[in-house]
DOLUM-498951 format. One record per residue (C-alpha): chain; residue number from 1; x, y, z; residue in three letters. Coordinates in Angstrom, 3 decimals, always signed. Last residue first. Layout:
BEGIN
 cadena num     east    north       up residuo
      A NUM        X        Y        Z     ALA
...
This chain:
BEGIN
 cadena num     east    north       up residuo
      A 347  -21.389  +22.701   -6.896     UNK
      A 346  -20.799  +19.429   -8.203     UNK
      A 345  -22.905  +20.064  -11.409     UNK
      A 344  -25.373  +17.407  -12.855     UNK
      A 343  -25.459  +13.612  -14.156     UNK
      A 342  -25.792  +14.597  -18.079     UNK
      A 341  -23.222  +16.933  -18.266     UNK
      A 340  -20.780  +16.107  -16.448     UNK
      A 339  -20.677  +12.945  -18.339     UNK
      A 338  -22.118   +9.671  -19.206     UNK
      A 337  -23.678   +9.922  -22.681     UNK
      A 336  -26.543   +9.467  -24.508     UNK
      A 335  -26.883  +10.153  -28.105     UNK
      A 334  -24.700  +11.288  -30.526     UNK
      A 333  -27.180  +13.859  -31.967     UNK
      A 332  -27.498  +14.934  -28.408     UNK
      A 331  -24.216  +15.990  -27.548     UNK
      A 330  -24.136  +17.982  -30.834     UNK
      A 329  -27.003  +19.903  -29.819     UNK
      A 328  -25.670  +20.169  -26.323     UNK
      A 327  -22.613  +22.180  -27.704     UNK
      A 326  -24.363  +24.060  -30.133     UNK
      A 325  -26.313  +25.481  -27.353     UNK
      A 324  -23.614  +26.504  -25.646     UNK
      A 323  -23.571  +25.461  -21.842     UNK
      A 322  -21.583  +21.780  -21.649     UNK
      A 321  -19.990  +21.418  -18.544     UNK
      A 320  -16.785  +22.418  -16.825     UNK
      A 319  -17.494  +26.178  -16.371     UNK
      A 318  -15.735  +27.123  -13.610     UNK
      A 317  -15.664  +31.111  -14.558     UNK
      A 316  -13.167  +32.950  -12.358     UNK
      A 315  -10.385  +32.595  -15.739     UNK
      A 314  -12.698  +34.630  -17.879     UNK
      A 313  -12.357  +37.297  -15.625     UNK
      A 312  -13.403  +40.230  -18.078     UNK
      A 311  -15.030  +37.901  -20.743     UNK
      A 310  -17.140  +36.192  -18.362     UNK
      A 309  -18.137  +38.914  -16.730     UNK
      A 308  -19.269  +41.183  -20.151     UNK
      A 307  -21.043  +37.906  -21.257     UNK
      A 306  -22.965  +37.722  -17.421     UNK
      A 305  -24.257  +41.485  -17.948     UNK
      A 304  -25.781  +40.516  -20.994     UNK
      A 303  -27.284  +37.071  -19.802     UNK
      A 302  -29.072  +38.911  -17.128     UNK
      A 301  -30.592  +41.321  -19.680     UNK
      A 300  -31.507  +37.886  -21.684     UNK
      A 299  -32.832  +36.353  -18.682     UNK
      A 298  -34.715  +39.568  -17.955     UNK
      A 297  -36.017  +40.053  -21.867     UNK
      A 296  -37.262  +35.591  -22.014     UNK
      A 295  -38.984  +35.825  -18.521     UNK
      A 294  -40.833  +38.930  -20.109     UNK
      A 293  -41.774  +36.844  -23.000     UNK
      A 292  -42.831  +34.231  -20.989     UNK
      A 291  -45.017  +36.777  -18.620     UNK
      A 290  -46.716  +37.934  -22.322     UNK
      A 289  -46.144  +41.346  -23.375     UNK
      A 288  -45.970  +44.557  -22.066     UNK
      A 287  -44.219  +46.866  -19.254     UNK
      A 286  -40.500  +44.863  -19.517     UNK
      A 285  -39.553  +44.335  -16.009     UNK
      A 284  -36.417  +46.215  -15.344     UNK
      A 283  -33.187  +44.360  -14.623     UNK
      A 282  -32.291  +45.363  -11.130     UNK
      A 281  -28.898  +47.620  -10.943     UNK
      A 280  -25.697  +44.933  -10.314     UNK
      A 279  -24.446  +43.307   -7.125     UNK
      A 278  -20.571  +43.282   -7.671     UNK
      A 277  -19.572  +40.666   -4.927     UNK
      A 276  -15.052  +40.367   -5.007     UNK
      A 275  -13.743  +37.438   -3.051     UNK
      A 274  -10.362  +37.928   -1.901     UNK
      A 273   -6.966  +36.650   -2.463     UNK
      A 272   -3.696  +35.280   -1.524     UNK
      A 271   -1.545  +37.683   +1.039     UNK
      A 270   -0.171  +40.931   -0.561     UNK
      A 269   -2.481  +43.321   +1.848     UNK
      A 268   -4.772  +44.366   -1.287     UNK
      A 267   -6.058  +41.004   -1.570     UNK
      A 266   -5.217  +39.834   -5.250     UNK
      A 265   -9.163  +39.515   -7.199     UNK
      A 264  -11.339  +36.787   -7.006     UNK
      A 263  -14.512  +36.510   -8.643     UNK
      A 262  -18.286  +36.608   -7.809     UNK
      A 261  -20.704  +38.554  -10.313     UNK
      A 260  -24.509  +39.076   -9.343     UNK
      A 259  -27.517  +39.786  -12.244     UNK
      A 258  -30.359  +41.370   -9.878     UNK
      A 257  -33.391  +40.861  -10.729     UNK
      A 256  -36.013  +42.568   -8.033     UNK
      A 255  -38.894  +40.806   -6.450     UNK
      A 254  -42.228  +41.499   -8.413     UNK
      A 253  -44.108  +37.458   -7.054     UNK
      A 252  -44.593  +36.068  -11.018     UNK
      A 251  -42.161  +38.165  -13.044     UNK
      A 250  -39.011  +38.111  -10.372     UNK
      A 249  -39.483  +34.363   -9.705     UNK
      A 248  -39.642  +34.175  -13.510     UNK
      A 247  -36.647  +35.790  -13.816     UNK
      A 246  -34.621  +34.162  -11.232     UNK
      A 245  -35.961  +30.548  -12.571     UNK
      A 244  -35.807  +30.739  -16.073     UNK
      A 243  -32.388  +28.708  -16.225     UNK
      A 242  -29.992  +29.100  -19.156     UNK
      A 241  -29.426  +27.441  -22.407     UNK
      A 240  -26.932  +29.048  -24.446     UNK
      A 239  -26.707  +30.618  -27.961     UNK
      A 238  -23.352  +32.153  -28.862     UNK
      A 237  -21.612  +35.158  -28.912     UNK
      A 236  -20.893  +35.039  -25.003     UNK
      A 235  -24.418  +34.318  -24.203     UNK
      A 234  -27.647  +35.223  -27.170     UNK
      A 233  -30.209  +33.474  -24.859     UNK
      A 232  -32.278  +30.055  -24.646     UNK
      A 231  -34.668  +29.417  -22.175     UNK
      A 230  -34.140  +26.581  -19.465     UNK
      A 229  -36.929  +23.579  -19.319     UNK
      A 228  -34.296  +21.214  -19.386     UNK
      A 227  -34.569  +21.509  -15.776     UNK
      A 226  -30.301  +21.821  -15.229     UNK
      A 225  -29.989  +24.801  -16.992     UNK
      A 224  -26.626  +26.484  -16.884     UNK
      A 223  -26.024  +30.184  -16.425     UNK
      A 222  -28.515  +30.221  -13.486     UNK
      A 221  -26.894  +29.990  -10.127     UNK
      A 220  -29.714  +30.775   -7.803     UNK
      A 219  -29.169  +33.698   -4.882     UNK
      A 218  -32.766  +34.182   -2.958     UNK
      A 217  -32.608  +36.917   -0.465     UNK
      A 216  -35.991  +36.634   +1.769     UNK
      A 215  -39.140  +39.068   +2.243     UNK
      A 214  -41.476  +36.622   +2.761     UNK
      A 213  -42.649  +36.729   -0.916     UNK
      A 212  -39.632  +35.805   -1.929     UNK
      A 211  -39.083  +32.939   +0.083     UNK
      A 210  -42.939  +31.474   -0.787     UNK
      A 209  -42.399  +31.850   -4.288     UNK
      A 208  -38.475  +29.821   -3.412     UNK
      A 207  -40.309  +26.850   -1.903     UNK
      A 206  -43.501  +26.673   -4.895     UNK
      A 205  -40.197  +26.954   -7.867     UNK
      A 204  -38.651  +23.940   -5.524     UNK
      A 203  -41.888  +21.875   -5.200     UNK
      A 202  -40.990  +19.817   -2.165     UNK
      A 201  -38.207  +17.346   -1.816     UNK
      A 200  -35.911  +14.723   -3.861     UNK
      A 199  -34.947  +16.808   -6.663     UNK
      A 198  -33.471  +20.372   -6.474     UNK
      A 197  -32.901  +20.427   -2.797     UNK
      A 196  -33.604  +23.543   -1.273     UNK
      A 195  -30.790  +25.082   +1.181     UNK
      A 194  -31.672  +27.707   +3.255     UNK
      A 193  -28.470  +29.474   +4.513     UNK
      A 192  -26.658  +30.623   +7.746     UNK
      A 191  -22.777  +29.002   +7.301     UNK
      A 190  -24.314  +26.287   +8.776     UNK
      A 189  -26.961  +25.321   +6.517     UNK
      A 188  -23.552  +25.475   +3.670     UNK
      A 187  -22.350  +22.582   +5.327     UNK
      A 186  -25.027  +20.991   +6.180     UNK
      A 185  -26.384  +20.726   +2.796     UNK
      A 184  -22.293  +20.145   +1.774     UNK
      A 183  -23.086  +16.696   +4.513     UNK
      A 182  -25.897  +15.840   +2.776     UNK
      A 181  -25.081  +15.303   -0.047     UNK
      A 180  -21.900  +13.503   +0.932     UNK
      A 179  -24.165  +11.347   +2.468     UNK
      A 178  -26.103  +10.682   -0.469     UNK
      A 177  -23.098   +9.488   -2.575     UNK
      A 176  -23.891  +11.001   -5.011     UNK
      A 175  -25.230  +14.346   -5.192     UNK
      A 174  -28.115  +16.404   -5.055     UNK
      A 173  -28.676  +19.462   -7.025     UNK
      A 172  -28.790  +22.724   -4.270     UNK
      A 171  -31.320  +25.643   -4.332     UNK
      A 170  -30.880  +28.749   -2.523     UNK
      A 169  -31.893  +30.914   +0.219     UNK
      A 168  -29.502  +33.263   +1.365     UNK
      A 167  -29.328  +34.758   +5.191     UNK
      A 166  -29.454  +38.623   +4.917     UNK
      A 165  -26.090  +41.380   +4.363     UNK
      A 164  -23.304  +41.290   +6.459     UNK
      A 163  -23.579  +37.602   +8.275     UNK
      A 162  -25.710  +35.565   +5.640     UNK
      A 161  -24.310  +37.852   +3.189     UNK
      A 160  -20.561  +37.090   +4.004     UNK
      A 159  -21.616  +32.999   +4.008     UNK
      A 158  -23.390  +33.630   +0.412     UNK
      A 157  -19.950  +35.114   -1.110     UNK
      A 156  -17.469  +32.371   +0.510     UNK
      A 155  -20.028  +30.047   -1.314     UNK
      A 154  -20.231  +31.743   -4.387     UNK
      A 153  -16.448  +30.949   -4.665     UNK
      A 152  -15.481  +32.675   -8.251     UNK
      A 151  -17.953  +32.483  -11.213     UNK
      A 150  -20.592  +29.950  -12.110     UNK
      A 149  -22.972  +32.575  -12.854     UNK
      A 148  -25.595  +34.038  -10.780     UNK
      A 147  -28.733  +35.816  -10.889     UNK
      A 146  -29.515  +37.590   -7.511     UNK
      A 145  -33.238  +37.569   -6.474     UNK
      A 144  -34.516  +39.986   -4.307     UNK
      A 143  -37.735  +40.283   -1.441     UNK
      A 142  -39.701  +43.372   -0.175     UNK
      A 141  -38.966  +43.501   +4.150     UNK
      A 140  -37.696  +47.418   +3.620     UNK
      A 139  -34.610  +46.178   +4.879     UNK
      A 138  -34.630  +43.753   +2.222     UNK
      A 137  -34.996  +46.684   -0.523     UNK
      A 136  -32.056  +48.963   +1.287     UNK
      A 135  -29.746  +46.292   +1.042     UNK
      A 134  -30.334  +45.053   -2.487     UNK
      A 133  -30.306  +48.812   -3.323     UNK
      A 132  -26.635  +49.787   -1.179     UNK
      A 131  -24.918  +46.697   -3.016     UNK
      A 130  -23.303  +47.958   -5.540     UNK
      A 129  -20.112  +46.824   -4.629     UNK
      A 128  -18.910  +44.246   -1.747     UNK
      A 127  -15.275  +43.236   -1.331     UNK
      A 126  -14.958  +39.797   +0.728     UNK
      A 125  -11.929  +38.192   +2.497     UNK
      A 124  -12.106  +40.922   +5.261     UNK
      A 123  -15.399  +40.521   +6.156     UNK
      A 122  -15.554  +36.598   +6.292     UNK
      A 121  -12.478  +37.142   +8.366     UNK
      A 120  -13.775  +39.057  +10.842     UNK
      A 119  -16.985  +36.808  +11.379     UNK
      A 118  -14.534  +34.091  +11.730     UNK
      A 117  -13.388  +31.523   +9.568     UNK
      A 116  -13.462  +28.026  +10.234     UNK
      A 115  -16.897  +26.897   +8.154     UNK
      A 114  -14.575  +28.409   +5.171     UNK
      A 113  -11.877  +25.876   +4.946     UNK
      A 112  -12.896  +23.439   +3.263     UNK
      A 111  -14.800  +26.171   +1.190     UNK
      A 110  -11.713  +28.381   +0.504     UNK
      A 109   -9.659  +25.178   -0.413     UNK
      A 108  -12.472  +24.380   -3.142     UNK
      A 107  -12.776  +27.377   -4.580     UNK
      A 106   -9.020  +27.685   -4.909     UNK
      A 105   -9.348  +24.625   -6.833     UNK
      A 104  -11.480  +25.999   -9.680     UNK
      A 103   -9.132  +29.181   -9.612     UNK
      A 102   -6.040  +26.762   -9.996     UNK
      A 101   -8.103  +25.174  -12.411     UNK
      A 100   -8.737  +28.516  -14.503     UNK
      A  99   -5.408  +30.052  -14.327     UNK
      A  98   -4.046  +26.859  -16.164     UNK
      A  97   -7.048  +27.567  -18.511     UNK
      A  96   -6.113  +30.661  -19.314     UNK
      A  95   -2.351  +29.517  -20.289     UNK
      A  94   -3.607  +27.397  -22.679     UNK
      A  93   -6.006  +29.795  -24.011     UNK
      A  92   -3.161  +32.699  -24.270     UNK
      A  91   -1.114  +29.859  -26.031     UNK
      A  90   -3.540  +28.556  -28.658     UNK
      A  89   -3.993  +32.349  -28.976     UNK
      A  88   -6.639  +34.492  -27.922     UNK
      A  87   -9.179  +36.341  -30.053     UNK
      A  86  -12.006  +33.567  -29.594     UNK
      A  85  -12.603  +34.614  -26.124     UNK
      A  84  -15.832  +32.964  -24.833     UNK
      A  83  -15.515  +30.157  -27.245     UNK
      A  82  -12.200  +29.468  -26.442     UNK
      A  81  -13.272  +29.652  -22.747     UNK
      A  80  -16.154  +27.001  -23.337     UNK
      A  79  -14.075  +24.516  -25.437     UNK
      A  78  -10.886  +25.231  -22.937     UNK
      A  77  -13.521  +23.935  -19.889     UNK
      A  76  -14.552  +20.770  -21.569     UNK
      A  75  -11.023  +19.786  -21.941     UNK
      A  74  -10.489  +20.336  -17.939     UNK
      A  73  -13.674  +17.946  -17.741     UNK
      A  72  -12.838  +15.507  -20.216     UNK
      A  71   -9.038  +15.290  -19.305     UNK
      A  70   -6.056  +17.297  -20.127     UNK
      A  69   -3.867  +15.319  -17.744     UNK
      A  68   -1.464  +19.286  -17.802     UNK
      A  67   -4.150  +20.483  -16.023     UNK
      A  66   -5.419  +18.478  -13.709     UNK
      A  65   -1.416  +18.358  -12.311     UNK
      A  64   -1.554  +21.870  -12.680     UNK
      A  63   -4.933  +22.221  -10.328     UNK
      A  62   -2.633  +19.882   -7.499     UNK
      A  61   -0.141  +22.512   -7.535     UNK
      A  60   -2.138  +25.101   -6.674     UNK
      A  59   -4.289  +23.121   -4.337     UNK
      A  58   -1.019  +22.426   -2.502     UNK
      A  57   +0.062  +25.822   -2.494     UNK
      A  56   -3.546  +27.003   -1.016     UNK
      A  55   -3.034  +25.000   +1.516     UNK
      A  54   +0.575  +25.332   +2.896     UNK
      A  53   -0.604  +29.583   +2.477     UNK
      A  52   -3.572  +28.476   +4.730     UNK
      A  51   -1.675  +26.341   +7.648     UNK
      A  50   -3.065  +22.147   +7.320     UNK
      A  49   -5.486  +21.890   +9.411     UNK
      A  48   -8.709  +22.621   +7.694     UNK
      A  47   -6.878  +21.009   +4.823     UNK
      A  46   -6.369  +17.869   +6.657     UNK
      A  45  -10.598  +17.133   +7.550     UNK
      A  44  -11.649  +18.724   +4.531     UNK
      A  43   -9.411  +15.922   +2.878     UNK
      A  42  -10.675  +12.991   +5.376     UNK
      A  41  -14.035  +13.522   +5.040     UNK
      A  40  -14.025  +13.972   +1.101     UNK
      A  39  -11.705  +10.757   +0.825     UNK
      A  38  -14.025   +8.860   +3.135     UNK
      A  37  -17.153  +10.011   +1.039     UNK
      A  36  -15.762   +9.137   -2.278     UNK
      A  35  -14.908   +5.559   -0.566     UNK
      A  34  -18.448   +4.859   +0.194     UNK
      A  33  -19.508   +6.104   -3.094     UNK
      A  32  -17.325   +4.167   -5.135     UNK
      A  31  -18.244   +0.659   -2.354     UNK
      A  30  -21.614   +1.393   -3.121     UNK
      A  29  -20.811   +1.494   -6.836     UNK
      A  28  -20.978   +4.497   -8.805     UNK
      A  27  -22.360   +4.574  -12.016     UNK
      A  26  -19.457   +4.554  -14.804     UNK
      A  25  -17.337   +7.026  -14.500     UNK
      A  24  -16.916  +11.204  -15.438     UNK
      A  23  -19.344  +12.680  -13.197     UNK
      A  22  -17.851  +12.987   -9.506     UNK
      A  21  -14.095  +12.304  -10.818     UNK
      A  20  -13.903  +14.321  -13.336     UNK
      A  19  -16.768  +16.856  -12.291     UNK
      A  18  -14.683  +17.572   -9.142     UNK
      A  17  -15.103  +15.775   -5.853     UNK
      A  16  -13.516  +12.420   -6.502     UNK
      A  15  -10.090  +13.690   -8.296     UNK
      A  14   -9.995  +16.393   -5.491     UNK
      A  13  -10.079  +14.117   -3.050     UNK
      A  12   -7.427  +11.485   -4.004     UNK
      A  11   -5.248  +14.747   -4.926     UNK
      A  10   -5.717  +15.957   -1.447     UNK
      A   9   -5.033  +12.878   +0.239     UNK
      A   8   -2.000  +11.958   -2.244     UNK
      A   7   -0.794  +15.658   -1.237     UNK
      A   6   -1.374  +15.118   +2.510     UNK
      A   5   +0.914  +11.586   +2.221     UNK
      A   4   -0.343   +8.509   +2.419     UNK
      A   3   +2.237   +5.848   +1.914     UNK
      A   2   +1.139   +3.372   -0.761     UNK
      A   1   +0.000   +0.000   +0.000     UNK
């Protein structure tokens, strides 16, 4: 048996938890799941003790070695990038990508390690803009609804609201194993959110009508749709398939839209990085037309502030599934497939 080191823990982990090694097998067999669950236990266990800079080294080395495997799910993330910035070069892509797993994994090392950081902390690792109208509306006791991309460490984001701005409720897709399910449910319950399971539970569009009109923040990641009842949108040149539920939420109970970009950005005192929240203005609602058609302008407003994102910190996005409708089309024509795509997004 091989020595276990905390890099072979960590890279055991990582290789279970990410869409490679999450999505990218055959079905998972009891004994799969019971040993993704060990490796997930045991890795958050070390990396919450391991010192931060050790940390965040290791993950940084750990995203090259993803990187340089080139495999399905680090593959699937150069497709959507070179798509997103078609002016760079083979090398300016590769390179991009490198920044993107180490950003991927960063995510990952903030949230093992984020149920240990103090109120203090939380504060100083996140730089809020724009928010002054999302603040003033809940305080007022009317609800909003943040549209979000797969950008940065949402996470880190939704545990500084809970404590600086209003406790999040959100939707979560299960995974497998169950228990490690439940176990990021409890996770992110802890850090002061409402988590509603996507399948398995109550009417999730009937949970989050009931949120908004109580008042509540509802965050829902929505530049991938995971209903296959999504609408499409003109996205980063391109056609994509993204969720109706923010703007329908918005149409059917008149919470405010607000499109929400998370990425990182060099802390200011020279040591790692901080979370940036840029809560942009609420997307009107359009005055006529049918409540689909509205659904279609706010997703597509959404969608227009998301492009501009993307493009600008292209490297923040951890987009490691299929998005562009061209993408799924051709997915489809080939039939079915095991793959990120088709079981769901680890985060």
């Amino acid at each position: 048996m091989s020595k276990l080191t905390p890099r072979s823990v960590l890279a055991d982990l990582i290789d279970r938890v990410s869409p490679a090694g999450l999505f990218e097998r055959p079905i998972l067999t009891r004994l799969n799941e019971r040993a993704t669950l060990i490796s997930y236990r045991a890795g958050w266990s070390l990396v919450r003790r391991m010192p931060g800079r050790l940390a965040y080294r290791e993950f940084d080395l750990l995203a090259d070695v993803l990187w340089r495997r080139r495999g399905k799910s680090v593959e699937r993330m150069r497709s959507n990038y070179a798509t997103a910035r078609p002016e760079l070069t083979s090398t300016e892509l590769n390179d991009l990508v490198r920044a993107g797993m180490r950003s991927y994994l960063r995510y990952w090392c903030d949230s093992f390690r984020l149920p240990d950081r103090s109120i203090e902390e939380l504060v100083d690792g996140v730089r809020a803009v724009g928010d002054e109208p999302v603040r003033a509306r809940l305080e007022s006791g009317r609800s909003a609804v943040m549209f979000l991309g797969h950008l940065g460490n949402w996470d880190f984001g939704g545990a500084w609201s809970t404590t600086q701005l209003a406790p999040v409720t959100t939707v979560a897709e299960r995974l497998k194993p169950e228990e490690l399910f439940d176990e990021f449910l409890a996770f992110r319950e802890r850090l002061g959110m409402k988590i509603i399971p996507l399948t398995g539970g109550s009417d999730v569009f009937r949970e989050l009508t009931r949120a908004c009109r109580a008042g509540a923040l509802v965050a829902l990641l929505a530049d991938r749709d995971l209903t296959h009842g999504g609408i499409e949108v003109d996205f980063c040149g391109q056609r994509a398939r993204m969720a109706v539920g923010p703007a329908a939420l918005a149409v059917n109970t008149g919470a405010a839209l607000h499109p929400c970009i998370v990425h990182y950005e060099p802390h200011p005192q020279g040591h790692g990085w901080r979370t940036v929240v840029t809560f942009y203005d609420a997307v009107a609602q359009p005055a006529g037309g049918t409540s689909r058609e509205k659904i279609q302008a706010m997703t597509q407003a959404c969608a227009d502030v998301l492009t501009a994102a993307v493009r600008e910190h292209t490297e923040d996005w951890h987009m490691m599934q299929r998005v562009f409708t061209r993408d799924l089309d051709a997915d489809s024509a080939r039939g079915p497939e095991r793959g990120p795509d088709k079981a769901g997004d680890s985060r």
